[in-house]
LODO-845911 format. One line per field, with one value per residue (C-alpha): residue number from 1; residue in one letter; x, y, z. Coordinates in nm, 2 decimals. Layout:
! residues N
seq [NUM, ...]
type [a, ...]
X [X, ...]
Y [Y, ...]
Z [Z, ...]
! end
This chain:
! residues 483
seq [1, 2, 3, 4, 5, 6, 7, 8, 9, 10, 11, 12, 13, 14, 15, 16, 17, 18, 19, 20, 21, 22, 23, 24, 25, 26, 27, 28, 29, 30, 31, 32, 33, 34, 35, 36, 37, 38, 39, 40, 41, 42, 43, 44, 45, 46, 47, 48, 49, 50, 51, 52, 53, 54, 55, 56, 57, 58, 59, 60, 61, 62, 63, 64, 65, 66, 67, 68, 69, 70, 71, 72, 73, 74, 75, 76, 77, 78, 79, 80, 81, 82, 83, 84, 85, 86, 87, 88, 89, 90, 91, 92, 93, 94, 95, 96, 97, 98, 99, 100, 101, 102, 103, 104, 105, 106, 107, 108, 109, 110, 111, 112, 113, 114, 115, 116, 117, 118, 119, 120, 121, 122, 123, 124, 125, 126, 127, 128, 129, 130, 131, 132, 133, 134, 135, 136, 137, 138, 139, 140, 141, 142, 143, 144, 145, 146, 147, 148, 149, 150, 151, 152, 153, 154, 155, 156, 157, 158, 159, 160, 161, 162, 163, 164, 165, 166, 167, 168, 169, 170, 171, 172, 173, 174, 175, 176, 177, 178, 179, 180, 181, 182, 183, 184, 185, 186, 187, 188, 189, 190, 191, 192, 193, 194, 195, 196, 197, 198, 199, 200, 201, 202, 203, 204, 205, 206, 207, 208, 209, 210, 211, 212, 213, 214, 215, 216, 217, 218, 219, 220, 221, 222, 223, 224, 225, 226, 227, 228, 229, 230, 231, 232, 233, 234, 235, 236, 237, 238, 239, 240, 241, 242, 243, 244, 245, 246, 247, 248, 249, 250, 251, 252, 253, 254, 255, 256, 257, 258, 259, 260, 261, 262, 263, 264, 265, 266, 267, 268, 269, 270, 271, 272, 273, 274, 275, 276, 277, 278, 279, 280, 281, 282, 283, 284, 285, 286, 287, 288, 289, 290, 291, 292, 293, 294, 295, 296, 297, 298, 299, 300, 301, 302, 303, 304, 305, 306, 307, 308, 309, 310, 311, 312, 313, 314, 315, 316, 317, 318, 319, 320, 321, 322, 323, 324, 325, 326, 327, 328, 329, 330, 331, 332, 333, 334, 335, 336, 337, 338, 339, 340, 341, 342, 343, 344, 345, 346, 347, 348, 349, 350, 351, 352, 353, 354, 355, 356, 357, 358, 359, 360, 361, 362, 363, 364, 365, 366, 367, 368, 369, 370, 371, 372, 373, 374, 375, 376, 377, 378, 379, 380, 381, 382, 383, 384, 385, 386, 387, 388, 389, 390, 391, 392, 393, 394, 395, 396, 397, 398, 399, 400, 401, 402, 403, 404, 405, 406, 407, 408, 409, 410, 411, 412, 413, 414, 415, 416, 417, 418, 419, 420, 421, 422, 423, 424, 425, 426, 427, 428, 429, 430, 431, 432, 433, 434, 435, 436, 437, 438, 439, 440, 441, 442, 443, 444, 445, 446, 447, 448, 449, 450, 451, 452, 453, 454, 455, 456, 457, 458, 459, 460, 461, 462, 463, 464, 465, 466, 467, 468, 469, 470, 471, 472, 473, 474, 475, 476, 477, 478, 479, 480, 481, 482, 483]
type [x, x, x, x, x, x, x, x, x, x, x, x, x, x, x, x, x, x, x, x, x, x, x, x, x, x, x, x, x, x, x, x, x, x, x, x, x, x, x, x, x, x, x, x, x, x, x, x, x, x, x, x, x, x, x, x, x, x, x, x, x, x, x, x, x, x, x, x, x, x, x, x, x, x, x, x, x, x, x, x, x, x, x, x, x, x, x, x, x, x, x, x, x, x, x, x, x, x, x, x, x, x, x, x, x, x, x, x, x, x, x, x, x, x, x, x, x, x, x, x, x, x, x, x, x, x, x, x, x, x, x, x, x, x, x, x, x, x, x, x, x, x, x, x, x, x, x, x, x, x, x, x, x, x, x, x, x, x, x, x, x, x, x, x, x, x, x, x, x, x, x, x, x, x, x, x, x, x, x, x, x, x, x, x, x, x, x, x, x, x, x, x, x, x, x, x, x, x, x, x, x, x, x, x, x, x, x, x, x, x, x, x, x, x, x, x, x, x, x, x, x, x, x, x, x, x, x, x, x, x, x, x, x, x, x, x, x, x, x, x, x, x, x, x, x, x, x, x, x, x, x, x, x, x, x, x, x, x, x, x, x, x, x, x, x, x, x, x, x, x, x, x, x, x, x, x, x, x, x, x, x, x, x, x, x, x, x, x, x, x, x, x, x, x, x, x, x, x, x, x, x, x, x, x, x, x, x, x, x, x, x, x, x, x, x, x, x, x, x, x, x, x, x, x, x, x, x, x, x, x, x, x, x, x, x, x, x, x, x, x, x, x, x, x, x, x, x, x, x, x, x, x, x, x, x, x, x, x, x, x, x, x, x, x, x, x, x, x, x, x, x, x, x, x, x, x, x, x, x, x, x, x, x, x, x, x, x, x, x, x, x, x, x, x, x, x, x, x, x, x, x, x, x, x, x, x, x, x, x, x, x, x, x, x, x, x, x, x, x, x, x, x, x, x, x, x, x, x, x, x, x, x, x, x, x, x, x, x, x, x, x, x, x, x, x, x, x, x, x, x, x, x, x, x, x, x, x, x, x, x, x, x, x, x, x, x, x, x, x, x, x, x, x, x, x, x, x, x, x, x, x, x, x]
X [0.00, 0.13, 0.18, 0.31, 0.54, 0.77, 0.90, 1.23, 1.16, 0.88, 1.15, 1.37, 1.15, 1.09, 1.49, 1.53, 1.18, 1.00, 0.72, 0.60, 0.45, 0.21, 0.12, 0.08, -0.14, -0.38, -0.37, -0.44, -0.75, -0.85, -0.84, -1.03, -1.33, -1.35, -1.38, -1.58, -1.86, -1.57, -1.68, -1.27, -1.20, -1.44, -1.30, -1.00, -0.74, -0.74, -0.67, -0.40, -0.27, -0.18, -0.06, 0.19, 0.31, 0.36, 0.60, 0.75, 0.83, 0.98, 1.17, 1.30, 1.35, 1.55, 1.80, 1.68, 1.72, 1.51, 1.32, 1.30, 0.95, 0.92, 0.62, 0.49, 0.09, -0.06, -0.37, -0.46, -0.72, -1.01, -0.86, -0.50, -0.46, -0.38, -0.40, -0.66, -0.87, -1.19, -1.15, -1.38, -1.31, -1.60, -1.84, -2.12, -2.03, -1.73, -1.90, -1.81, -1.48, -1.17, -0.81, -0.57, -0.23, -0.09, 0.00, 0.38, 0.38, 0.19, 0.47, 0.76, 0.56, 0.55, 0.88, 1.03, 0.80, 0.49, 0.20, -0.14, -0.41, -0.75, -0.84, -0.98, -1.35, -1.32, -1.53, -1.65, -1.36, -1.17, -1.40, -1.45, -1.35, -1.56, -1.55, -1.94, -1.94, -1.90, -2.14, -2.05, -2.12, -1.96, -1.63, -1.61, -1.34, -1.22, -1.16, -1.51, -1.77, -2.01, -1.75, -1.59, -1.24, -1.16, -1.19, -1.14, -0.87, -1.08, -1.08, -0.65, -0.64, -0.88, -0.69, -0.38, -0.54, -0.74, -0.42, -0.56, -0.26, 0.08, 0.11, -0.16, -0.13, -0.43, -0.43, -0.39, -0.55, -0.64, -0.56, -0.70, -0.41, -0.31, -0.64, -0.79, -0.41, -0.49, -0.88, -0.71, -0.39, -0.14, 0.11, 0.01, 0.25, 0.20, 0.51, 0.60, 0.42, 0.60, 0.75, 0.55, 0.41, 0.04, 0.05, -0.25, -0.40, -0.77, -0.78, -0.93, -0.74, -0.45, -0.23, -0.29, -0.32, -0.06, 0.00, 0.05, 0.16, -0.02, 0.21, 0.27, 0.55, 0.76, 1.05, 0.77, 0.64, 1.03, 1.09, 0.72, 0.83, 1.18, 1.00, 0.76, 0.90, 1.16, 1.05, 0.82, 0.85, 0.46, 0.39, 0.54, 0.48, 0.67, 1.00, 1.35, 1.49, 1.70, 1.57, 1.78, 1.78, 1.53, 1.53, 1.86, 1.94, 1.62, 1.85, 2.21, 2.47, 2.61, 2.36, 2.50, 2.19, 2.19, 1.87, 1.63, 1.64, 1.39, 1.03, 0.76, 0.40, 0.11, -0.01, -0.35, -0.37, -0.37, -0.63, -0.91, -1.22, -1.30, -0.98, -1.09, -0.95, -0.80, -0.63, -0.50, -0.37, -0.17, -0.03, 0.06, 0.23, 0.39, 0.57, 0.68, 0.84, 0.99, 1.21, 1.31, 1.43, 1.66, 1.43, 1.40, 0.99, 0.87, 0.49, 0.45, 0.19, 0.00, -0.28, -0.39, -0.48, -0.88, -0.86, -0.66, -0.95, -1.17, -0.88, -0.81, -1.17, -1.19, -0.92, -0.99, -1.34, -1.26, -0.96, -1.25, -1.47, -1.26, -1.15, -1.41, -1.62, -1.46, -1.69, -2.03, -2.13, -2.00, -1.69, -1.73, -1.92, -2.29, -2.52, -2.92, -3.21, -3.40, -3.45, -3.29, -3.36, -3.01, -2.67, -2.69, -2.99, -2.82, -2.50, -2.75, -2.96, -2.58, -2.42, -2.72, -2.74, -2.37, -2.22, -2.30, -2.44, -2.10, -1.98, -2.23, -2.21, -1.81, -1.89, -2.13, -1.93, -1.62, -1.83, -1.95, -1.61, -1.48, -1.78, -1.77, -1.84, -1.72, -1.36, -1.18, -1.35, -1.30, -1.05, -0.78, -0.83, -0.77, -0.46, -0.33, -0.35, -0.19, 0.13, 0.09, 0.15, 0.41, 0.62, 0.55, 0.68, 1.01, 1.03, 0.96, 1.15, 1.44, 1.39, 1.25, 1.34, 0.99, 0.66, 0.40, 0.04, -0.27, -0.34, -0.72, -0.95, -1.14, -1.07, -1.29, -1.65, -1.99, -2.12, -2.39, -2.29, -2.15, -2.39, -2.66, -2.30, -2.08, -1.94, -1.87, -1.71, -1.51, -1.35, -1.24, -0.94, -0.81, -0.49, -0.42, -0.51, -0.21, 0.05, -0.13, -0.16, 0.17, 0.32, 0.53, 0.55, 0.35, 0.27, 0.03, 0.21, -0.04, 0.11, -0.19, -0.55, -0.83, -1.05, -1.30, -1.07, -1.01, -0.62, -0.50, -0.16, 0.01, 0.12, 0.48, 0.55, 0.90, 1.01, 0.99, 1.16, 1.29, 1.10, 1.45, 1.45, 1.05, 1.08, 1.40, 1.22, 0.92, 1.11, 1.26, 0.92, 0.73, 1.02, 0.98, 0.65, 0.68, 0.88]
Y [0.00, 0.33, 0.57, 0.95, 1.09, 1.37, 1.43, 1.35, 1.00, 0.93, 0.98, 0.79, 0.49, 0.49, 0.50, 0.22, 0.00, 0.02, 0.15, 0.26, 0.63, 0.38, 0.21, 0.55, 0.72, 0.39, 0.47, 0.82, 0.78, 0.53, 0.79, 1.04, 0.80, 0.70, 1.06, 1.22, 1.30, 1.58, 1.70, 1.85, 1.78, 1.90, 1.67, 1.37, 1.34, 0.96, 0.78, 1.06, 1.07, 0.67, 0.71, 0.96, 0.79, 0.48, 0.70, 0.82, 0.48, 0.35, 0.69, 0.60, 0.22, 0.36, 0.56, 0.88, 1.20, 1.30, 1.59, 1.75, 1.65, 1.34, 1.12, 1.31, 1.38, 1.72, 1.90, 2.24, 2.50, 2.55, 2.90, 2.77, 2.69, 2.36, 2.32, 2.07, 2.07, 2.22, 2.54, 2.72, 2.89, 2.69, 2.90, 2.87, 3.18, 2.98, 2.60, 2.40, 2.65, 2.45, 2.60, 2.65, 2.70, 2.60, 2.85, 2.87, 2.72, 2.39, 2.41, 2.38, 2.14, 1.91, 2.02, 1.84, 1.54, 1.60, 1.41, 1.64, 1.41, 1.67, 2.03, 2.16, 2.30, 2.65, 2.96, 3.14, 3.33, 3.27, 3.51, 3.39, 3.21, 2.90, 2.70, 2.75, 2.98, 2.75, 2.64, 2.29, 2.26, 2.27, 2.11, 1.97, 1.95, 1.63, 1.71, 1.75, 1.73, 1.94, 2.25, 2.43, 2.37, 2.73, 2.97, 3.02, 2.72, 2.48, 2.21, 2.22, 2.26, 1.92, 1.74, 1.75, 1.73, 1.40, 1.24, 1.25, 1.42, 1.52, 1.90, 2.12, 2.47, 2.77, 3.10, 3.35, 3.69, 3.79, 3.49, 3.23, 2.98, 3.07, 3.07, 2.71, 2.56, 2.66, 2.50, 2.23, 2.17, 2.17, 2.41, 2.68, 2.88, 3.25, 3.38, 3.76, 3.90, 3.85, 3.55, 3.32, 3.42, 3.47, 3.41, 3.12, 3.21, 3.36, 3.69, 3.81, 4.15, 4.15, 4.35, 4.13, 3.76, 3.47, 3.16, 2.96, 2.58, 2.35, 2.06, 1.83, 1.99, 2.28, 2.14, 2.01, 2.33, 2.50, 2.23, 2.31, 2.73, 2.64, 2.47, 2.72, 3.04, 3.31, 3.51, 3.50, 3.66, 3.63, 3.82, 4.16, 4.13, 3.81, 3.93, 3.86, 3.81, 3.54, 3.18, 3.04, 2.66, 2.68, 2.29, 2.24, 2.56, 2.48, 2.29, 2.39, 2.51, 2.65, 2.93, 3.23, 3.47, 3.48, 3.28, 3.53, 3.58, 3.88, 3.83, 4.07, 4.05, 4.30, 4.40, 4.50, 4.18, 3.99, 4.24, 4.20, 4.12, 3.88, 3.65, 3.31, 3.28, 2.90, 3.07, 3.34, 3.13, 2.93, 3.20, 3.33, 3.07, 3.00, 3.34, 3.24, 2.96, 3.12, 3.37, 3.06, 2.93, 3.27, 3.45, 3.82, 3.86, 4.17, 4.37, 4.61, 4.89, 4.92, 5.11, 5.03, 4.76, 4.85, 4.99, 4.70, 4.49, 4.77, 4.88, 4.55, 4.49, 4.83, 4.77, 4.40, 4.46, 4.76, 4.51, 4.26, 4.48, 4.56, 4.21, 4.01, 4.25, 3.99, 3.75, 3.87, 3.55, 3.66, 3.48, 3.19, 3.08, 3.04, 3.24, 3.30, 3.11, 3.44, 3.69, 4.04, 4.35, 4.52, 4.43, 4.57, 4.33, 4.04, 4.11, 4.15, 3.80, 3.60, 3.77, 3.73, 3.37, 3.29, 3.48, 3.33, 3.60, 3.67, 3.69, 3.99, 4.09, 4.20, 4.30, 4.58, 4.68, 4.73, 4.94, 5.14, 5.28, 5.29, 5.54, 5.91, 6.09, 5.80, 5.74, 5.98, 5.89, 5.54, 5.39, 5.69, 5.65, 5.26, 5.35, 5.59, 5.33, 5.09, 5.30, 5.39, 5.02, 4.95, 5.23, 5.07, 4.73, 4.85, 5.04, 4.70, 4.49, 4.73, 4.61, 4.21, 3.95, 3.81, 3.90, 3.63, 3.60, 3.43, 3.29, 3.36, 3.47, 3.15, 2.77, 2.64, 2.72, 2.52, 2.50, 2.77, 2.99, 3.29, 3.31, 3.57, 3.80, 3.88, 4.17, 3.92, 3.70, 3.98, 4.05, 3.71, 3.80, 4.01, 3.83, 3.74, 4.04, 4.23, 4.02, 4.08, 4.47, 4.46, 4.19, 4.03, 3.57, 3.44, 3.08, 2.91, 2.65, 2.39, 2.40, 2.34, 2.18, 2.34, 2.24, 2.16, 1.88, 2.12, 2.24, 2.61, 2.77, 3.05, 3.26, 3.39, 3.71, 3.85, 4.08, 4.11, 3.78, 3.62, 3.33, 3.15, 3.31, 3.23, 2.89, 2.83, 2.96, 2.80, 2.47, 2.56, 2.65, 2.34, 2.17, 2.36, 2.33, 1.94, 1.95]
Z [0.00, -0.13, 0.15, 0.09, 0.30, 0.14, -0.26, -0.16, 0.00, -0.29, -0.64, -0.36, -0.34, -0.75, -0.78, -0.53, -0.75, -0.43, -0.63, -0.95, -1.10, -1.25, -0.93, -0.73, -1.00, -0.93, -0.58, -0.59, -0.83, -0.61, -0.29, -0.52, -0.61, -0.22, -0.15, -0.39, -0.15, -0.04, -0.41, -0.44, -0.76, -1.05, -1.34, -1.29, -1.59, -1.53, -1.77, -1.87, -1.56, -1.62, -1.95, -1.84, -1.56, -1.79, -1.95, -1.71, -1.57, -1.90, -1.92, -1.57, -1.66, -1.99, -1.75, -1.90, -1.67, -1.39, -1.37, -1.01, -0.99, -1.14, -1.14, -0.86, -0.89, -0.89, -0.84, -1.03, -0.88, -1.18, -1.25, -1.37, -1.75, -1.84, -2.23, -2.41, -2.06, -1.90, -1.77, -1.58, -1.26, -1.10, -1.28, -1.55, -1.74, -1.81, -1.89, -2.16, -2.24, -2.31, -2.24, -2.55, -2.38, -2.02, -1.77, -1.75, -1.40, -1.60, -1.87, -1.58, -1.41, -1.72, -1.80, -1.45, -1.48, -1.28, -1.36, -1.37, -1.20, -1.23, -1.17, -0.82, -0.75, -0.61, -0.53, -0.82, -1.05, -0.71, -0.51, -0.14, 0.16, 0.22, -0.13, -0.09, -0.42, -0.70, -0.90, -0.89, -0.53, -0.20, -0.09, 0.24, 0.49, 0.56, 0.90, 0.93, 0.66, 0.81, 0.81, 0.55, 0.41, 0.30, 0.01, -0.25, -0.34, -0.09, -0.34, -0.36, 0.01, 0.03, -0.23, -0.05, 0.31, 0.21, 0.03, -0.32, -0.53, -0.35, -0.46, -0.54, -0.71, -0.62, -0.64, -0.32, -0.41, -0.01, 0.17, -0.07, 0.00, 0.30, 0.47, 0.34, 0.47, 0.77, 0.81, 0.64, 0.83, 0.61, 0.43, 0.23, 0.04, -0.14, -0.28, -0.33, -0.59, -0.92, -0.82, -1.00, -1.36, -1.36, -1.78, -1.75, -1.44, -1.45, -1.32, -1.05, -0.94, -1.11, -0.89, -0.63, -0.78, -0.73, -0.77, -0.43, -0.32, -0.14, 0.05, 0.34, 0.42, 0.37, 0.16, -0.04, -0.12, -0.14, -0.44, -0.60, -0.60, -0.74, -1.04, -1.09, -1.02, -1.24, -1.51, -1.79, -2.13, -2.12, -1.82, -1.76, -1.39, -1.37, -1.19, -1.30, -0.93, -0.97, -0.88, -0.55, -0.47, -0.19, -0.22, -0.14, 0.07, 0.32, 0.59, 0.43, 0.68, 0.35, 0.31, 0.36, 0.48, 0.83, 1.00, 1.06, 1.50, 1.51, 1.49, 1.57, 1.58, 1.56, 1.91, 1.73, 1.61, 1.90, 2.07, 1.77, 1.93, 1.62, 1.74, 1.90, 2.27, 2.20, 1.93, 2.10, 2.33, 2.12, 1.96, 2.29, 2.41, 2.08, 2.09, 2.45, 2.32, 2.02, 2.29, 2.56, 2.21, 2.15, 1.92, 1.99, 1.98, 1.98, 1.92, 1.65, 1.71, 1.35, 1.38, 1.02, 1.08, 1.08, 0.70, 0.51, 0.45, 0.31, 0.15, 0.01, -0.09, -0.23, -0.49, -0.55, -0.65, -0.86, -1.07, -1.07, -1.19, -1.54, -1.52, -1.56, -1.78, -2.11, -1.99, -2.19, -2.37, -2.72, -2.81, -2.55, -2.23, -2.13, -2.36, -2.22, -2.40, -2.33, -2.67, -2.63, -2.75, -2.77, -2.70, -2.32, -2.30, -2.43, -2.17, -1.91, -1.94, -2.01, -1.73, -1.49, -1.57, -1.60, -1.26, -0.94, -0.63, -0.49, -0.83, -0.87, -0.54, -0.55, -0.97, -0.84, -0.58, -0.81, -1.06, -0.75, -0.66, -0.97, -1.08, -1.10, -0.82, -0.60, -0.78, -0.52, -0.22, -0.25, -0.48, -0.45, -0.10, -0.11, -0.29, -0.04, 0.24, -0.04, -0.03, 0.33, 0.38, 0.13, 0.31, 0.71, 0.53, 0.45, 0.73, 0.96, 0.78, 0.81, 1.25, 1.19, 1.01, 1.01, 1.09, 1.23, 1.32, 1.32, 0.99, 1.06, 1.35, 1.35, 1.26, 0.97, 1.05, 0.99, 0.61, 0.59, 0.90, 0.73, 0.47, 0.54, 0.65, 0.36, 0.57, 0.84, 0.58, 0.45, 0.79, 0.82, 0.59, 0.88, 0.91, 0.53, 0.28, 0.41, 0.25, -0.08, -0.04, 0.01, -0.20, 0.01, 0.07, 0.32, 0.49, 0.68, 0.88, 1.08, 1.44, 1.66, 1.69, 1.85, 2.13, 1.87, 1.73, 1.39, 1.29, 1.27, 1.26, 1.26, 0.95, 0.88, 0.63, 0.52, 0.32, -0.09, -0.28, 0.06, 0.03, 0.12, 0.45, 0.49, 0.45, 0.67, 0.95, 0.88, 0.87, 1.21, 1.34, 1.25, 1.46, 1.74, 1.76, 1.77, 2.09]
! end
């Protein structure tokens, strides 16, 4: 029986004929069909998935060169292109639409051997965080089915959680990686922005969209970024920051940055009234532990913290708003039954019918504050606590090395209780949109359990394109925690 336990020890195991990329596909459709009733994975490339692996075993057999990610099975959230396949960012306006290119991080994938096994059911165009947005239907946790896994990659978050693919790649806009990790209990990864080419990946708000990892572990996710990340001659927002070995570097004594020693925290954070009390008590006592283990711990006062999430929902829904605007019905997607008059009729019945409420919900609300009269009082605004931010980053990572927190306020809630509260909902992202204003890598590491039996963590941030340094101390973190 196949059982996963890191990359490394997996490619180790083909090397040694343990096992088989043939034999582990098998398994891992067979974990998918046992637990479909989690509804994570909205189509399964199976019998794909096997011929590839095939080949890749006869490659290996033939003593052909290994690619860093060989025969290891991967999950892609519905908003990543993956050529010749469905794509629909869990949405009707988008049903039926077939992709015609990959995404850059699927062409690197390929490139070092990974075999695709399905794409991921999430909320809507990526717009939520509860996975109860799609129009395919809910995903479940698998922690608890009655609870939510997290938005909007829920259905990568679950893939990996359950054990039904190895890696997954979502998209992290406000939290959208980082925050189902967390309900889920495992790693979730969102690198600076720029790090990771969006070319292929369904827009949402394009200033603030990336492409994130979902592992087991953190050198999992440190080999996933070195595949995928570097620049892109088909996105101009793709940086050209060198590419370091995080594999390799993650636990070398030959690394030459010094391991980051100063850590602070914002008090504000810890005082929100929204925070759960078993949380906060973790944390607490988590950031004791991190100074009797030498680490210099310290609070930050950041009294912005009240404005980032209307700031970030400001500017998200504005980007959205222009974004999505392609999708009319015309040259592809769901076109209405129901006769039009005029062409703002005919928009009107196929957007109406192909957009989901929150869909609508954030649409209007972009439109809103990008309108005249409300231009200035809104989205300037947002953009002057935007740069506001960018400037207190630099100036606290000029004192820390890193900055944790709570990944989010509350561990995953019941299916259905947020509902009737989008504003409630929306606040939820306390913890998570400010990496995105800002730019800079996060991760959700899965440190504790809560009374209730569900898993949360904490979340670490540094400073632009040190993902290096992010995931050093988030190795060292995980094994503190384990003491």
């Amino acid at each position: 029986m196949f059982s996963f336990s890191s990359i490394e020890d997996y490619v180790s195991a083909l090397q040694n004929g343990e096992t088989t990329c043939e034999d582990v596909v098998s398994h891992y459709l067979s974990v998918i069909d046992s637990n479909k009733h989690l509804n994570a994975f909205l189509e399964v490339f199976a019998d794909e998935a096997a011929a590839r692996a095939r080949q890749l075993d006869q490659d290996r057999n033939n003593g052909k060169p290994l690619g860093k990610l060989h025969g290891v099975v991967v999950g892609l959230k519905d908003v990543i292109a993956y050529k010749g396949h469905k794509l629909s960012a869990s949405s009707k306006i988008l049903e039926g639409f077939t992709s015609i290119y990959n995404a850059t991080a699927v062409d690197r994938l390929l490139q070092e051997g990974a075999i695709i096994i399905g794409r991921q059911n999430c909320d809507e165009f990526a717009m939520g965080s509860s996975n109860e947005n799609s129009a395919y239907g809910n995903v479940l946790n698998a922690a608890d089915n009655k609870r939510v896994p997290g938005g909007s990659s829920g259905g990568s978050a679950v893939a990996v959680q359950a054990g039904m693919c190895m890696i997954s790649l979502g998209s992290d806009t406000g939290g959208s990686v980082r925050q189902p990790a967390d309900f889920c209990g495992i790693v979730g990864l969102k690198p600076t922005y720029g790090r990771v080419s969006r070319y292929g990946l369904i827009a949402y708000a394009s200033s603030f969209d990336q492409i994130g990892i979902f592992a087991k572990s953190v050198a999992d996710a440190a080999l996933t970024l070195e595949v995928i990340a570097g620049e892109d001659d088909f996105d101009s927002t793709a940086s050209k920051e060198p590419v370091v070995p995080y594999s390799s570097l993650l636990n070398s004594s030959n690394y030459n940055g010094a391991a980051p020693k100063k850590i602070g925290y914002f008090k504000e954070a810890l005082e929100h009234p929204g925070l759960d009390p078993a949380i906060s008590q973790s944390f607490n006592q988590f950031l004791k532990t991190l100074t009797a283990q030498g680490y210099i711990v310290e609070p930050i006062d950041f009294e912005l913290l009240e404005y980032i999430v209307p700031a970030y929902y400001i500017l998200t829904t504005a980007e959205a708003s222009s974004n999505l605007s392609r999708f009319d019905g015309v040259k592809y997607g769901h076109r209405s039954a129901v006769p039009s008059e005029d062409l703002a009729d005919f928009y009107k019945h196929n957007r109406s019918e192909g957009f989901g409420k929150e869909v609508k919900r954030r649409i209007m609300l972009g439109t809103f504050v990008l309108s005249a009269g409300y231009f200035d009082a809104y989205f300037t605004k947002a953009q002057q606590v935007r740069n506001i931010l960018l400037k207190q980053t630099s100036a606290i990572f000029s004192r820390f090395d890193a900055i944790i927190s709570p990944t989010v306020p509350t561990p995953a809630f019941e299916l259905g209780s947020m509902n009737n509260d989008p504003i409630e909902m929306f606040l939820a992202d306390i913890y998570t949109v400010f990496a995105n204003l800002v730019g800079i890598p996060g991760i959700s590491l899965p440190l504790f359990t809560h009374p209730n039996g569900m898993p949360f963590g904490v979340q670490v941030m540094t400073s632009h394109f040190s993902e290096l340094a992010l995931l050093r101390i988030s190795e060292v973190f995980l094994q503190i925690s384990e003491k």
